[in-house]
N, CA, C and O atoms as a printed pandas DataFrame, in Angstrom:
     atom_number atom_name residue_name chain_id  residue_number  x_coord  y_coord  z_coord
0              1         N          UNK        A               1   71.706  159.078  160.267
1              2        CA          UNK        A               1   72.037  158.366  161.488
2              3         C          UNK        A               1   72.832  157.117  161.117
3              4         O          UNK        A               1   72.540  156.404  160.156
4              5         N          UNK        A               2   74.071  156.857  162.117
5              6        CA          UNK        A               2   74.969  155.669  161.601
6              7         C          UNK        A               2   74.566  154.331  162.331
7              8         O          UNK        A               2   74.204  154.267  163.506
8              9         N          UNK        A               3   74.666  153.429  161.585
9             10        CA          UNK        A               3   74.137  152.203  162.341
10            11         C          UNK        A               3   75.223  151.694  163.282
11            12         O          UNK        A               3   76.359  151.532  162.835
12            13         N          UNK        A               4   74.952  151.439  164.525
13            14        CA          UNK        A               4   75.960  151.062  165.655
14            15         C          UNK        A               4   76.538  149.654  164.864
15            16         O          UNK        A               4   75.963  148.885  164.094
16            17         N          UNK        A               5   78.335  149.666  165.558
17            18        CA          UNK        A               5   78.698  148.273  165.013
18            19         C          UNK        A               5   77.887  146.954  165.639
19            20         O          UNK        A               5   77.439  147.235  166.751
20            21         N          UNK        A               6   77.628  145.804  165.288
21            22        CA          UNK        A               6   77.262  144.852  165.805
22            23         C          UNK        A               6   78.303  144.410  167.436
23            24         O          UNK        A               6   79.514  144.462  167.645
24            25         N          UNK        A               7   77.161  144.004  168.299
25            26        CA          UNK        A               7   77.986  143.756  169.728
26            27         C          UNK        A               7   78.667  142.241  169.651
27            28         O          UNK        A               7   78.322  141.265  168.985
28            29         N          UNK        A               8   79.726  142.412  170.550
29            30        CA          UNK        A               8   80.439  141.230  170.535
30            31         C          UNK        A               8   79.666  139.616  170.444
31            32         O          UNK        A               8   78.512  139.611  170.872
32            33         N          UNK        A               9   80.048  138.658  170.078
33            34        CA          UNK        A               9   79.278  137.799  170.234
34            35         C          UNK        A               9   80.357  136.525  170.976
35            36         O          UNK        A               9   81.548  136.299  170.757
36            37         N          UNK        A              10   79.521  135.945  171.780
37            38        CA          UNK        A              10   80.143  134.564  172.831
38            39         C          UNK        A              10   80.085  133.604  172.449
39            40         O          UNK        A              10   79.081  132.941  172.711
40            41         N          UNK        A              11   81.047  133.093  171.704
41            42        CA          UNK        A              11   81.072  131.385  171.552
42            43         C          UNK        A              11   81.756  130.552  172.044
43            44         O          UNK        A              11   82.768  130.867  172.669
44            45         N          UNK        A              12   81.347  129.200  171.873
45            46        CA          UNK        A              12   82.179  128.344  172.590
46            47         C          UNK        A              12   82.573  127.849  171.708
47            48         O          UNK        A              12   81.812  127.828  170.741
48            49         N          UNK        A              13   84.513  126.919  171.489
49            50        CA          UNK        A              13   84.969  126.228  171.043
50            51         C          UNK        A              13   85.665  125.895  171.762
51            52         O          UNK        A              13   86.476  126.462  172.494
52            53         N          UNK        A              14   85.213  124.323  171.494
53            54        CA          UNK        A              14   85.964  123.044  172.221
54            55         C          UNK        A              14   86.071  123.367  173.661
55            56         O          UNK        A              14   87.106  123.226  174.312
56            57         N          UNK        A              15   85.131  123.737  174.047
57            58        CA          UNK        A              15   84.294  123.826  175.473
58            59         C          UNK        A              15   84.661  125.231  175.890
59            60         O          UNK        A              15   84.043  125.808  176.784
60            61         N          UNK        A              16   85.843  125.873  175.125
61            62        CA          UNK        A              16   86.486  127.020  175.900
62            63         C          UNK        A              16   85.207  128.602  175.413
63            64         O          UNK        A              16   84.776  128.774  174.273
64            65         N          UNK        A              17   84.910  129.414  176.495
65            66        CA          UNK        A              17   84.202  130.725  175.937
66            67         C          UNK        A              17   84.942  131.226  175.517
67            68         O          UNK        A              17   86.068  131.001  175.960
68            69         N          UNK        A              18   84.778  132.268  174.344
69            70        CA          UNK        A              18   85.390  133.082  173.651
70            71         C          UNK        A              18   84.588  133.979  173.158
71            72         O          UNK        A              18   83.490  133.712  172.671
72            73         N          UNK        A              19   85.281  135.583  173.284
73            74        CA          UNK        A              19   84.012  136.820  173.084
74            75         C          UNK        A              19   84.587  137.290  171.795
75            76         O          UNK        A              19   85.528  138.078  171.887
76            77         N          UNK        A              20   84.180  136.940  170.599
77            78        CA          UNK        A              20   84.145  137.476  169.351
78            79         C          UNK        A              20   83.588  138.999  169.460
79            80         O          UNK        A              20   82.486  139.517  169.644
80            81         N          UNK        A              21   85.143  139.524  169.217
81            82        CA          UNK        A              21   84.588  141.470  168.604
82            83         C          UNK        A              21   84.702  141.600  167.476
83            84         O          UNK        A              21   85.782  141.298  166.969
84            85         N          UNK        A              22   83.688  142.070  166.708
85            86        CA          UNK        A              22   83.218  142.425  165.474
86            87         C          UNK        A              22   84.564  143.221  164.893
87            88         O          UNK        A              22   85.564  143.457  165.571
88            89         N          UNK        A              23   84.409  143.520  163.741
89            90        CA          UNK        A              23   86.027  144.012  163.362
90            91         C          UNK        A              23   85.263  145.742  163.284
91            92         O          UNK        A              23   86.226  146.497  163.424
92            93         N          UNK        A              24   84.447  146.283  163.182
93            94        CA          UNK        A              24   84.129  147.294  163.228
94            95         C          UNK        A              24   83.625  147.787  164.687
95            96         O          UNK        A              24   82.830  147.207  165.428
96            97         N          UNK        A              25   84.434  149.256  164.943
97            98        CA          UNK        A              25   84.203  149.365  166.762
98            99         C          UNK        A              25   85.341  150.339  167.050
99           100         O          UNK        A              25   86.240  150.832  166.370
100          101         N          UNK        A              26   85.031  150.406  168.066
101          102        CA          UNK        A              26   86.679  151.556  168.652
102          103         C          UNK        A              26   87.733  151.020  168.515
103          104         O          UNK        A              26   87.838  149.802  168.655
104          105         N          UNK        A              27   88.876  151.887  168.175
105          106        CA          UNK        A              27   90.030  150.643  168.241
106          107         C          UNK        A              27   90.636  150.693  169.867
107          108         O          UNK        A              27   90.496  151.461  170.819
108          109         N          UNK        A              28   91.263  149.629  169.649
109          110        CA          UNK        A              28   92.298  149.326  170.769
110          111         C          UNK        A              28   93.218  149.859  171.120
111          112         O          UNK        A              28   94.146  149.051  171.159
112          113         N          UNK        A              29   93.595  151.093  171.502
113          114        CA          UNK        A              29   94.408  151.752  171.588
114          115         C          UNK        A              29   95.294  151.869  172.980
115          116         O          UNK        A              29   96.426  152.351  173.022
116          117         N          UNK        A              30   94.719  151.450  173.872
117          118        CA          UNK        A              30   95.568  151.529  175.445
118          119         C          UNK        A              30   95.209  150.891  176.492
119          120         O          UNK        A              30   94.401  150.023  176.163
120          121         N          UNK        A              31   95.373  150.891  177.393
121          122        CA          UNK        A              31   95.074  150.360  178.919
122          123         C          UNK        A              31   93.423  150.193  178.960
123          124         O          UNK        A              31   92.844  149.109  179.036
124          125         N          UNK        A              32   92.758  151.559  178.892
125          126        CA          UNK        A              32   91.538  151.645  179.035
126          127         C          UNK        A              32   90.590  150.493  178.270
127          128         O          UNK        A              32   89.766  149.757  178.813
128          129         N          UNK        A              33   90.984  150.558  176.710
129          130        CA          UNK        A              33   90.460  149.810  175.950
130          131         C          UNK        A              33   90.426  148.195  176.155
131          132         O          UNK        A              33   89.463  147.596  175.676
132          133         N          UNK        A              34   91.446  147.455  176.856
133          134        CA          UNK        A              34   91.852  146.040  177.048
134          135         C          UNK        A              34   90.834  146.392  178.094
135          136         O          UNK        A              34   89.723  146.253  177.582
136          137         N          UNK        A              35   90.751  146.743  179.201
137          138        CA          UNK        A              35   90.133  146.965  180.429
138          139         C          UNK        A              35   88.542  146.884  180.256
139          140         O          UNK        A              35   87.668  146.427  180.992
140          141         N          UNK        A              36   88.501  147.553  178.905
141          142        CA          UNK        A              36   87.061  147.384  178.716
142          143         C          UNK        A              36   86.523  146.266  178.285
143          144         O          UNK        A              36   85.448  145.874  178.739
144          145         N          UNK        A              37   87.293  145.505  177.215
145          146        CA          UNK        A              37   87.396  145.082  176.454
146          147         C          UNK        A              37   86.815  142.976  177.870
147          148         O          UNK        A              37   85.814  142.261  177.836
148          149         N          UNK        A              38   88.133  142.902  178.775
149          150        CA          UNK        A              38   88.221  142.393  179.735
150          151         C          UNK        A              38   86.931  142.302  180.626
151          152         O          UNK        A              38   86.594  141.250  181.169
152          153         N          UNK        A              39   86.282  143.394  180.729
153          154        CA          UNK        A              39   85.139  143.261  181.551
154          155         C          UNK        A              39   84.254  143.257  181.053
155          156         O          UNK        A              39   83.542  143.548  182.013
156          157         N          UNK        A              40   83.331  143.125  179.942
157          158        CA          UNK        A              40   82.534  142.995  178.837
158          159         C          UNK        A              40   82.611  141.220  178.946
159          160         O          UNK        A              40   81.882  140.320  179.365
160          161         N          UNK        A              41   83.858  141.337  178.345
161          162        CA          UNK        A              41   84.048  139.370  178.609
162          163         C          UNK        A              41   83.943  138.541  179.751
163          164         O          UNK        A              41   83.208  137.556  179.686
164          165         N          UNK        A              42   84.701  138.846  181.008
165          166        CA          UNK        A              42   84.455  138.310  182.091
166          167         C          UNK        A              42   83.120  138.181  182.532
167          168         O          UNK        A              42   82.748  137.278  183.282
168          169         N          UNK        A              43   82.285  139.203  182.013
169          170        CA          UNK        A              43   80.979  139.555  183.075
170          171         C          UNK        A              43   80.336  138.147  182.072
171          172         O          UNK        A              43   79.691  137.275  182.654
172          173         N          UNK        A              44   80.548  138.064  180.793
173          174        CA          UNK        A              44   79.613  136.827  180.245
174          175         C          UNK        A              44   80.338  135.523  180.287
175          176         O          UNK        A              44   80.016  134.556  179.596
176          177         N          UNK        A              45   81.811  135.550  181.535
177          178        CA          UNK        A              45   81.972  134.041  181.234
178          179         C          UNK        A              45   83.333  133.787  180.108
179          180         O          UNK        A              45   83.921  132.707  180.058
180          181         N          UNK        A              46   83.622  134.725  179.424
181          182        CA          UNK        A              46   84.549  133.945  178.494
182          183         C          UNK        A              46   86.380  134.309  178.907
183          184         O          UNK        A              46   86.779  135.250  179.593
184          185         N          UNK        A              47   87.003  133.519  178.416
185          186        CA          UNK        A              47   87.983  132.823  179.041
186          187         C          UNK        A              47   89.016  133.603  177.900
187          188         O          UNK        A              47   90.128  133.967  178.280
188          189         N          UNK        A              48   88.609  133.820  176.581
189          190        CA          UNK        A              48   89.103  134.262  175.202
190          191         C          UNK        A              48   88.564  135.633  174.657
191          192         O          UNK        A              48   87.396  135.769  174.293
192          193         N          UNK        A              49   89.314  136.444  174.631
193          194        CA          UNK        A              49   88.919  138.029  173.417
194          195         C          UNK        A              49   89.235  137.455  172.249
195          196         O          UNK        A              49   90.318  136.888  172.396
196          197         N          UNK        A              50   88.802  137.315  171.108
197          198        CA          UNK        A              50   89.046  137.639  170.485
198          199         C          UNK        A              50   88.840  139.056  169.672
199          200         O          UNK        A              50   87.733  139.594  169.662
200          201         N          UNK        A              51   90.330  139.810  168.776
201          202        CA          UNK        A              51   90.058  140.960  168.166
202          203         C          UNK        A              51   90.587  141.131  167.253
203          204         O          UNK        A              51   91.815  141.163  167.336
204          205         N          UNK        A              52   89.984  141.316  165.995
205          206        CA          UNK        A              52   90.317  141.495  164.982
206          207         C          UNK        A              52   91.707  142.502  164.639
207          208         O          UNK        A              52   91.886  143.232  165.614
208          209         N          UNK        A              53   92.420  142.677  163.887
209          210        CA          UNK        A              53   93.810  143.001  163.303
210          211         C          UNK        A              53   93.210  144.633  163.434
211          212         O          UNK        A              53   93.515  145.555  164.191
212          213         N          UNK        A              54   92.101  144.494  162.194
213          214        CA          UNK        A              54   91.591  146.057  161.771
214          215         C          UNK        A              54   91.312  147.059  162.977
215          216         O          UNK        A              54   91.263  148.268  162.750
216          217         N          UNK        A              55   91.127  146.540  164.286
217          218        CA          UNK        A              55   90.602  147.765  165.811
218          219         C          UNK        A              55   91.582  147.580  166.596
219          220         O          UNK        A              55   91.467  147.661  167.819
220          221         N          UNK        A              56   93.080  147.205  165.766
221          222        CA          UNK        A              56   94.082  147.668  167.175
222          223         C          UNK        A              56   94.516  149.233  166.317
223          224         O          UNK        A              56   94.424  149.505  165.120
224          225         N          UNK        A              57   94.974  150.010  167.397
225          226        CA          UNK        A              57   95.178  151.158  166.883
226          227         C          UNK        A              57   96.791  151.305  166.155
227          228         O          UNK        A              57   97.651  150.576  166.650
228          229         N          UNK        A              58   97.035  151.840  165.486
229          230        CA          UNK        A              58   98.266  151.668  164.497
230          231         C          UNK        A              58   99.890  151.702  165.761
231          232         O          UNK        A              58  101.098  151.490  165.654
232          233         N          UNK        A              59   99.374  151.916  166.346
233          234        CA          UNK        A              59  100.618  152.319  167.996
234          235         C          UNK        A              59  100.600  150.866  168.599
235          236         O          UNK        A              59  101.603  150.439  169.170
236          237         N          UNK        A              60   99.663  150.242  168.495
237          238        CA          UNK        A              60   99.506  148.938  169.065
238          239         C          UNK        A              60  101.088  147.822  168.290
239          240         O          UNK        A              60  101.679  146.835  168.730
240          241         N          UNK        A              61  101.208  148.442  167.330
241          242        CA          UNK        A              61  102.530  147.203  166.154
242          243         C          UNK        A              61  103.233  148.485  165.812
243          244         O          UNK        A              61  103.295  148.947  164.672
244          245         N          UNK        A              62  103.810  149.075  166.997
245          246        CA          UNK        A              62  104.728  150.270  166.919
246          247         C          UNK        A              62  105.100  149.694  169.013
247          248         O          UNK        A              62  104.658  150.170  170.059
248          249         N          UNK        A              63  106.041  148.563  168.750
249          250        CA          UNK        A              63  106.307  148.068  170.119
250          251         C          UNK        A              63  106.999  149.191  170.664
251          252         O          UNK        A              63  107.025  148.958  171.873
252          253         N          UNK        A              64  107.851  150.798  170.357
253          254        CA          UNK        A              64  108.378  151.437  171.114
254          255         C          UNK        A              64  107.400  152.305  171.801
255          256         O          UNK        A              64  107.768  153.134  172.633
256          257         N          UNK        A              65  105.932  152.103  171.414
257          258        CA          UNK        A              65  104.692  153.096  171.653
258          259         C          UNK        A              65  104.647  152.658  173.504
259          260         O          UNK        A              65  104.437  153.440  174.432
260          261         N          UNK        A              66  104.931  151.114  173.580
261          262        CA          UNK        A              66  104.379  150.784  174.737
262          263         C          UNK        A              66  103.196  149.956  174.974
263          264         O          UNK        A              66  102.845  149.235  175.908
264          265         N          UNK        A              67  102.486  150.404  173.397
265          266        CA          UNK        A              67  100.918  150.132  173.844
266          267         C          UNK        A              67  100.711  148.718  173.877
267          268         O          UNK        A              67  100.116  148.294  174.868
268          269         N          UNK        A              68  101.145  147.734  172.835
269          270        CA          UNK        A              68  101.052  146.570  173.031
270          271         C          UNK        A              68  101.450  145.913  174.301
271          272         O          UNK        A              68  100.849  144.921  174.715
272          273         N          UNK        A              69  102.319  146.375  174.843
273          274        CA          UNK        A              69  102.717  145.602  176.309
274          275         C          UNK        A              69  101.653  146.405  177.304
275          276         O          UNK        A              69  101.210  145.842  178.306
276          277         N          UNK        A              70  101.367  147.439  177.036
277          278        CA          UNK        A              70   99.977  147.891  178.367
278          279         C          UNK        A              70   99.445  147.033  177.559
279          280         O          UNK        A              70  100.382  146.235  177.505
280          281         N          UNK        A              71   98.583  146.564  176.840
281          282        CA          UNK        A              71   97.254  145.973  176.469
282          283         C          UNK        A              71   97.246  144.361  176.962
283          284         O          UNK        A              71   96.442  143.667  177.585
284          285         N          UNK        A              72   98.682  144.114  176.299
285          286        CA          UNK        A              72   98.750  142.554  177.098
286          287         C          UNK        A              72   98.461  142.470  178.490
287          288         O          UNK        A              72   97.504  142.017  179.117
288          289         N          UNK        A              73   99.817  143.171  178.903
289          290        CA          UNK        A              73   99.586  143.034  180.624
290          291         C          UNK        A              73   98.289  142.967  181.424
291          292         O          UNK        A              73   97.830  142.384  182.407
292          293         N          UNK        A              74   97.937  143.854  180.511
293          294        CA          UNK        A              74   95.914  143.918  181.467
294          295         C          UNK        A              74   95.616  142.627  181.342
295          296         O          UNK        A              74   95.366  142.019  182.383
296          297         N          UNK        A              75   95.574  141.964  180.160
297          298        CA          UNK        A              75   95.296  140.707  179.775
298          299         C          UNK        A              75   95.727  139.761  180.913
299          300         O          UNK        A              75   95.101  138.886  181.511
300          301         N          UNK        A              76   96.768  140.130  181.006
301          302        CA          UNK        A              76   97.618  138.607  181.710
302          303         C          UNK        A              76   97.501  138.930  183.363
303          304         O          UNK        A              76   97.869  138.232  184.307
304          305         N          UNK        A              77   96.972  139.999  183.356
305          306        CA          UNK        A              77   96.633  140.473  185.058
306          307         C          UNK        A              77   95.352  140.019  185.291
307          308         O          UNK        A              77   95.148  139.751  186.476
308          309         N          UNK        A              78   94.370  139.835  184.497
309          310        CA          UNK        A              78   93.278  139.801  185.064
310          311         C          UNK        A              78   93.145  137.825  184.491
311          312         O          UNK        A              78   92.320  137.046  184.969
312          313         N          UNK        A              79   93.971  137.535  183.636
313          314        CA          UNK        A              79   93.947  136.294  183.159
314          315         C          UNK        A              79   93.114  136.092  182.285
315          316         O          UNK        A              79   92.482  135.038  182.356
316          317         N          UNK        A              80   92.897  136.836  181.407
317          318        CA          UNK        A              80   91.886  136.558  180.229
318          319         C          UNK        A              80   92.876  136.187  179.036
319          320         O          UNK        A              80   94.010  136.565  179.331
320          321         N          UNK        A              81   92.837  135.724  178.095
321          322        CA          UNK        A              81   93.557  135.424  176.564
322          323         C          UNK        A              81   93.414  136.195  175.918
323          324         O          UNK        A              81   92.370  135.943  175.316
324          325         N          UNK        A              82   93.902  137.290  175.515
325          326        CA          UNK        A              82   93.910  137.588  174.294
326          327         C          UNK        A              82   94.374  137.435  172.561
327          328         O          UNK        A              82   95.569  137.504  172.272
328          329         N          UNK        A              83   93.825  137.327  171.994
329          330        CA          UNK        A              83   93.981  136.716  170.482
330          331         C          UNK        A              83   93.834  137.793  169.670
331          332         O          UNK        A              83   92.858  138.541  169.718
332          333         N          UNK        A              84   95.163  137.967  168.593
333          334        CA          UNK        A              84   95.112  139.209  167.299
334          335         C          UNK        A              84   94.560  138.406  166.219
335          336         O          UNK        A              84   95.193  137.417  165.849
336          337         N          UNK        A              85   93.495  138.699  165.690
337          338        CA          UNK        A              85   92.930  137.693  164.433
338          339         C          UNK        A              85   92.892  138.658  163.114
339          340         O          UNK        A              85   92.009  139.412  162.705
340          341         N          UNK        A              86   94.497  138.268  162.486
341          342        CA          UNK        A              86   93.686  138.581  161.005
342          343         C          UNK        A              86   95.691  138.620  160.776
343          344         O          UNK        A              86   96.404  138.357  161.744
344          345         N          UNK        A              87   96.168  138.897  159.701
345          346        CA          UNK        A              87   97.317  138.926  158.603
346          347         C          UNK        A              87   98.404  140.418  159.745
347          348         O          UNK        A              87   98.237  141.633  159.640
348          349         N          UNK        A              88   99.020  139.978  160.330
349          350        CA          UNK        A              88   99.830  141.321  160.767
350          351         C          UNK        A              88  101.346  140.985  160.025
351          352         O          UNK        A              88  102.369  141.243  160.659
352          353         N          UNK        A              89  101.436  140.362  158.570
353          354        CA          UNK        A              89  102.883  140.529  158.490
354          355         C          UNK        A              89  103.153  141.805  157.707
355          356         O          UNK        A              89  104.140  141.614  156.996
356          357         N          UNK        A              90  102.703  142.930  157.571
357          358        CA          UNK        A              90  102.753  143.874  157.137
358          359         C          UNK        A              90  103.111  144.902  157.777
359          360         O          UNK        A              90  103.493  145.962  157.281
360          361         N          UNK        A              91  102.977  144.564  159.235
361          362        CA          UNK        A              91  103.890  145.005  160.616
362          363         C          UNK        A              91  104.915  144.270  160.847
363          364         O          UNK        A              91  105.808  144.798  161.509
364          365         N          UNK        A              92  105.083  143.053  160.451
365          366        CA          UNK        A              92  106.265  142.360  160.931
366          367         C          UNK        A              92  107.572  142.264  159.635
367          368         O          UNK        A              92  108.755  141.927  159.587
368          369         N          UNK        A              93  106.777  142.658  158.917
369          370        CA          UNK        A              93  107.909  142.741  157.969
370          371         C          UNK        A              93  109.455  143.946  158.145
371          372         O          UNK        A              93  110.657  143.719  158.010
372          373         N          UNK        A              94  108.816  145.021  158.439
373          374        CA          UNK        A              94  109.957  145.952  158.824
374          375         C          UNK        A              94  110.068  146.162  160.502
375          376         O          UNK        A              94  110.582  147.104  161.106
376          377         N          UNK        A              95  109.527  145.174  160.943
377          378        CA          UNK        A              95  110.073  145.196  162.420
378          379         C          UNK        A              95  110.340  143.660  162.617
379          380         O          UNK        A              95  109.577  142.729  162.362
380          381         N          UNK        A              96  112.001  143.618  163.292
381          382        CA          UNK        A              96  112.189  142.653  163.930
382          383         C          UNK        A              96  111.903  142.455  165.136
383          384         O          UNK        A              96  111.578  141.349  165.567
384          385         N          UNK        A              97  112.010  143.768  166.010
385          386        CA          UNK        A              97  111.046  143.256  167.379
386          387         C          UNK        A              97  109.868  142.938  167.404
387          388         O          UNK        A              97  109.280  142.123  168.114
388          389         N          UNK        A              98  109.418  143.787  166.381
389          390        CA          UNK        A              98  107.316  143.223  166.655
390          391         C          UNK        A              98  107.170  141.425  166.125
391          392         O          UNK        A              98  106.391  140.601  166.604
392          393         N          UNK        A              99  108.026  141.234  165.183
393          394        CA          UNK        A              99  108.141  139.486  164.636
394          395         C          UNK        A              99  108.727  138.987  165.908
395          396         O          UNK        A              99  107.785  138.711  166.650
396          397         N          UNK        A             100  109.450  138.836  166.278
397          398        CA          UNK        A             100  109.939  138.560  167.888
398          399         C          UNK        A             100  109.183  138.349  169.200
399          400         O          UNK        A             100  109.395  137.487  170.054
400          401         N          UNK        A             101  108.024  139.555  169.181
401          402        CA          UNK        A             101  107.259  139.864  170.343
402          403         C          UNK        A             101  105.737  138.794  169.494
403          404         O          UNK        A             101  104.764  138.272  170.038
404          405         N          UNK        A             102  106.024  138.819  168.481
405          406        CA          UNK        A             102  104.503  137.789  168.139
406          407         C          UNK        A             102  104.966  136.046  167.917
407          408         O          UNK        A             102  104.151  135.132  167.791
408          409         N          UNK        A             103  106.235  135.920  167.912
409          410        CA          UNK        A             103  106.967  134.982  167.534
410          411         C          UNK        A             103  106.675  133.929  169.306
411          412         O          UNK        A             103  106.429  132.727  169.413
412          413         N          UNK        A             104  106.840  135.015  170.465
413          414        CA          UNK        A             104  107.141  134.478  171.416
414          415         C          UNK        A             104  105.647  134.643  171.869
415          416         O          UNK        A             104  105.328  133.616  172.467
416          417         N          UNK        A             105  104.740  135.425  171.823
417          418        CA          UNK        A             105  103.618  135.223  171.974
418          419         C          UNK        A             105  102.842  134.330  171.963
419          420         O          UNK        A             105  102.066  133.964  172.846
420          421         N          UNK        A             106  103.096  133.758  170.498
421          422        CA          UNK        A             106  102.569  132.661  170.346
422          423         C          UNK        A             106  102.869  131.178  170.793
423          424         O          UNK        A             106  102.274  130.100  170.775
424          425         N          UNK        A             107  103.636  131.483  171.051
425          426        CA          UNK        A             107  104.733  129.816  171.935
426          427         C          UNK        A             107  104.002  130.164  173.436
427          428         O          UNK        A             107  104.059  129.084  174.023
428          429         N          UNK        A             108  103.396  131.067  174.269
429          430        CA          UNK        A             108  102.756  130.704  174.688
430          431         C          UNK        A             108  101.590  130.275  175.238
431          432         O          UNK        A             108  100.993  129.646  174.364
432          433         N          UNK        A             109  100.880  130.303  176.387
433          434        CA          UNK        A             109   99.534  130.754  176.942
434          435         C          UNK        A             109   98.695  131.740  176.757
435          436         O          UNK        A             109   97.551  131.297  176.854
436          437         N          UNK        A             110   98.705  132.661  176.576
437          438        CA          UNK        A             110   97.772  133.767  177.162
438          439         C          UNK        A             110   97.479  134.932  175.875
439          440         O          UNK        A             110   96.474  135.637  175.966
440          441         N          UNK        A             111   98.450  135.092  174.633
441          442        CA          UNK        A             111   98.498  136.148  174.147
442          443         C          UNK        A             111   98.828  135.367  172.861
443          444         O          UNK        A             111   99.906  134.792  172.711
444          445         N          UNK        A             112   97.462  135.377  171.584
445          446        CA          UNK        A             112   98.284  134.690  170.267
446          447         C          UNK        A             112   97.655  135.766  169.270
447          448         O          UNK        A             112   96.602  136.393  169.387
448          449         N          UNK        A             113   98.768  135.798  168.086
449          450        CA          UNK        A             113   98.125  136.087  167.354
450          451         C          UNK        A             113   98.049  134.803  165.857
451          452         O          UNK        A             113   98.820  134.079  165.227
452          453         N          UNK        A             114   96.830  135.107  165.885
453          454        CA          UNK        A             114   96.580  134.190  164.799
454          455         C          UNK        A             114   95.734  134.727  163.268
455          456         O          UNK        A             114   94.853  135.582  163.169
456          457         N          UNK        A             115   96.484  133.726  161.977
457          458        CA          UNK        A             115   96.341  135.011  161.014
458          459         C          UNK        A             115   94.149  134.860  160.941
459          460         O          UNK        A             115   93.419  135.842  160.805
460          461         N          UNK        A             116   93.565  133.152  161.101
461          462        CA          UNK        A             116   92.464  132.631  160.556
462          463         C          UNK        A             116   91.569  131.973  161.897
463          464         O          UNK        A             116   92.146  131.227  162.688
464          465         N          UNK        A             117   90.357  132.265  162.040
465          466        CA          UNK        A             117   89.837  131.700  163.163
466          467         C          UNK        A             117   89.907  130.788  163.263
467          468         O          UNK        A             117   90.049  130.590  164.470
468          469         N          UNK        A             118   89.914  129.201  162.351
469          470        CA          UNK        A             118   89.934  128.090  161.790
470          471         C          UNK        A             118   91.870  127.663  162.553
471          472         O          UNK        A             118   92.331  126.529  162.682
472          473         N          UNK        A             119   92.501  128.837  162.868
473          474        CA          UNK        A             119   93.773  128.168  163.499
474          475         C          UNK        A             119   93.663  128.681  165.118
475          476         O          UNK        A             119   94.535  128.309  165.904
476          477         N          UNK        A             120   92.450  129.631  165.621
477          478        CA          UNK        A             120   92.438  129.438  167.234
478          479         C          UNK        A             120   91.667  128.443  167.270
479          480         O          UNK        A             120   92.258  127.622  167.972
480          481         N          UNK        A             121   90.362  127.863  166.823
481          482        CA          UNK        A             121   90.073  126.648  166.925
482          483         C          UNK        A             121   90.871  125.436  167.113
483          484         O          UNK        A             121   90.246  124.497  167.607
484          485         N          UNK        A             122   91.907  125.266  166.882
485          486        CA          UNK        A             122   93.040  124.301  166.403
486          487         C          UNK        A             122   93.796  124.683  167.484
487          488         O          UNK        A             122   94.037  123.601  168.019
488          489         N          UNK        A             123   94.362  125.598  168.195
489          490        CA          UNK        A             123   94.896  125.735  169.333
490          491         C          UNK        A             123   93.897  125.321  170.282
491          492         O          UNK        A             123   94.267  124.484  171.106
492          493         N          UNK        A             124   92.830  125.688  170.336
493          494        CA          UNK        A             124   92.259  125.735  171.462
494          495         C          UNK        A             124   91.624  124.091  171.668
495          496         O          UNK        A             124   91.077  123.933  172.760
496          497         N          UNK        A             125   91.639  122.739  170.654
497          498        CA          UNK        A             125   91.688  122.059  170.760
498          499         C          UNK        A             125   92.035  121.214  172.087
499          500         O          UNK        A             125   92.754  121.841  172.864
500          501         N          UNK        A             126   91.697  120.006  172.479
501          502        CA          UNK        A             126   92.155  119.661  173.526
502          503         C          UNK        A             126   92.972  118.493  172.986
503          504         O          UNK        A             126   93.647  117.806  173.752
């Protein structure tokens, strides 16, 4: 019998909620998944997903897939933040749109990716 991954956990930094997902779990692969992902968080309050690099699905940093722009959009429809946490220049290296699409991401509101938790703390600063 396999031991279930550990469930998300809710923290606060610098007053803001944020729903820490474990890096082990389904990946992120489409509409459905942000959706889930979104209402899990909302129902406890938090304002921030965070999700690890390792549970987006490999289509997610394949920007002609689509999937990254469904996953955001849910995000930015329902107004939750989403955050990529962990090293993606290994996708951005042979794509100039995906460096582009994380380049502008991050300049704004709603959608960052960041490589170290220690730098959404630091954004999320007041």
């Amino acid at each position: 019998m396999t031991t279930p991954p550990p469930p998300p956990a809710l923290r606060t930094i610098h007053g803001t909620p944020v729903w820490m997902c474990p890096a082990e779990g389904p990946p992120v692969a489409g509409e459905q998944d942000a959706l889930d992902l979104i209402g899990d968080a909302g129902y406890w309050g938090a304002r921030w997903v965070v999700v690890p690099v390792a549970r987006f699905d490999e289509a997610f940093f394949r920007l002609r897939t689509r999937v990254a722009g469904d996953v955001v959009q849910k995000f930015v429809n329902y107004r939750m933040g989403l955050v990529v946490l962990g090293d993606v220049s290994h996708h951005t290296e042979g794509s100039p749109a995906l460096r582009d699409f994380v380049r502008e991401c991050n300049r704004g509101t709603q959608t960052w990716f960041v490589p170290a938790l220690r730098d959404l703390t630091d954004r999320l600063e007041p």
